[in-house]
C-alpha positions as CSV (number, residue, x, y, z in Angstrom):
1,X,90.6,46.9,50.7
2,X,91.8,48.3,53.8
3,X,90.5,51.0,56.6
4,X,91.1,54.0,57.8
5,X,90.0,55.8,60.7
6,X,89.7,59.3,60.8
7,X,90.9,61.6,64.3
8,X,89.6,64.6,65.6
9,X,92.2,67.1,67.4
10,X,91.7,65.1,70.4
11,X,93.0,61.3,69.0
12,X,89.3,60.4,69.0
13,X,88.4,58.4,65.8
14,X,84.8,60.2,64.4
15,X,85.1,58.1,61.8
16,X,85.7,54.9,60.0
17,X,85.8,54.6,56.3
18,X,86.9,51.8,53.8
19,X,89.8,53.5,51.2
20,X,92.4,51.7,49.4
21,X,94.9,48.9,50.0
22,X,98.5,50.4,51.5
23,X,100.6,49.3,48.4
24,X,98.3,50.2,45.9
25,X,100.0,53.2,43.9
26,X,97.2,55.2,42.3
27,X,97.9,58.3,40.2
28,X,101.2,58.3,41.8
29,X,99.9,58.6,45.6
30,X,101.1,55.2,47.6
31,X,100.6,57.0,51.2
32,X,96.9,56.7,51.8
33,X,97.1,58.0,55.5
34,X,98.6,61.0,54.1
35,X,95.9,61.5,51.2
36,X,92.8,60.7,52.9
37,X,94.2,63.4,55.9
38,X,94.5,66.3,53.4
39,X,91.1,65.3,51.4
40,X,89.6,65.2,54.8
41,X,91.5,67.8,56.9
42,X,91.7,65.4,59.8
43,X,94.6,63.2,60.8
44,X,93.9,59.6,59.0
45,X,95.3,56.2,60.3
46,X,94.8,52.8,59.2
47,X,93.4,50.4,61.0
48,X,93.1,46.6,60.6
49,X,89.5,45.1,61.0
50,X,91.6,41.7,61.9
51,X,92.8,42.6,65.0
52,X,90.9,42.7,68.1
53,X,91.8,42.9,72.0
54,X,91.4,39.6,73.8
55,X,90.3,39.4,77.6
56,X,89.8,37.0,80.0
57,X,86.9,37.5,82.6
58,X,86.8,36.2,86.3
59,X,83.2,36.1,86.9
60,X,81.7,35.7,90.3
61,X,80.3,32.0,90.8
62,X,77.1,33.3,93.0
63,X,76.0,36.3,91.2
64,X,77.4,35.9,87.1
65,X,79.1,39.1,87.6
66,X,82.2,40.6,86.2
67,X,84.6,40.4,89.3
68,X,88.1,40.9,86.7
69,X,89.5,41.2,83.4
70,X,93.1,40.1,82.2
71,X,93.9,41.6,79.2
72,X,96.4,39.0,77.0
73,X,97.5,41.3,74.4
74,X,96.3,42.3,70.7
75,X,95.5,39.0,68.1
76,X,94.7,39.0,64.4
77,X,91.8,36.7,63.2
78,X,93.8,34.7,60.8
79,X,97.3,34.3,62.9
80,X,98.8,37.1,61.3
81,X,100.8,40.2,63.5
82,X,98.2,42.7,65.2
83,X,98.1,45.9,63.5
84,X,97.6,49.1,66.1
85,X,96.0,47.1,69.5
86,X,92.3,46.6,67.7
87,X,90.0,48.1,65.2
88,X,89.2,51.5,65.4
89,X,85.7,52.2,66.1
90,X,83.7,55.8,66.7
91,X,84.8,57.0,70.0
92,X,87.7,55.2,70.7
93,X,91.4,57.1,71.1
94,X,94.2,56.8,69.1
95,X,97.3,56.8,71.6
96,X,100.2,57.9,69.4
97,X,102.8,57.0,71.8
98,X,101.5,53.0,71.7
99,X,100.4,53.4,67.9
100,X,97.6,51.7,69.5
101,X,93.5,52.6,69.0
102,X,91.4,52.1,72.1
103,X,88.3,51.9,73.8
104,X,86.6,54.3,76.0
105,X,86.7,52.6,79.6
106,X,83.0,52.6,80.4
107,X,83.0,50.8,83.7
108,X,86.2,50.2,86.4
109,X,85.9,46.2,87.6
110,X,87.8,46.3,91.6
């Protein structure tokens, strides 16, 4: 089982679907990215419900809040390589150029 998120014109994923495993060979399609982008008519990449961003937060001693965030890189849950920065989820942006998904900044920590 692997997933696939689906991209509007702008990179954002609208959607996140489970579709089959990347070497399964099915009727004589293998590239699912391809497939599920024609059925759909939206550009389709996979994404890897493994992988997640990890963060370290500096919080302030009086108050509890947020005062910084160091980001140390992509992980997988089971040790393996990260596939594509993190799991896509609705609203994040696919960044071709890093072959990286991410998340909407909702908040700017000084």
């Amino acid at each position: 089982m692997a997933h696939y998120a689906f991209l509007d014109a702008n990179n954002i994923v609208t959607e996140v679907i489970v579709g089959r495993d990347e070497d399964e060979t099915v009727n004589g399609v293998s590239d699912w990215e391809a497939y599920y982008s024609k059925v759909r008519g939206q550009t389709c990449k996979q994404t890897s419900y493994n992988t997640y961003r990890d963060y370290a937060y500096t919080l302030d001693d009086e108050t509890g809040e947020v005062i910084s965030v160091e980001y140390l890189g992509s992980k997988h849950r089971n040790g393996g390589t990260p596939f594509r920065g993190q799991y896509a989820g609705i609203g994040d942006r696919y960044d071709a150029e890093l072959d990286e998904f991410v998340s909407p900044v909702s908040e700017v920590v000084e």
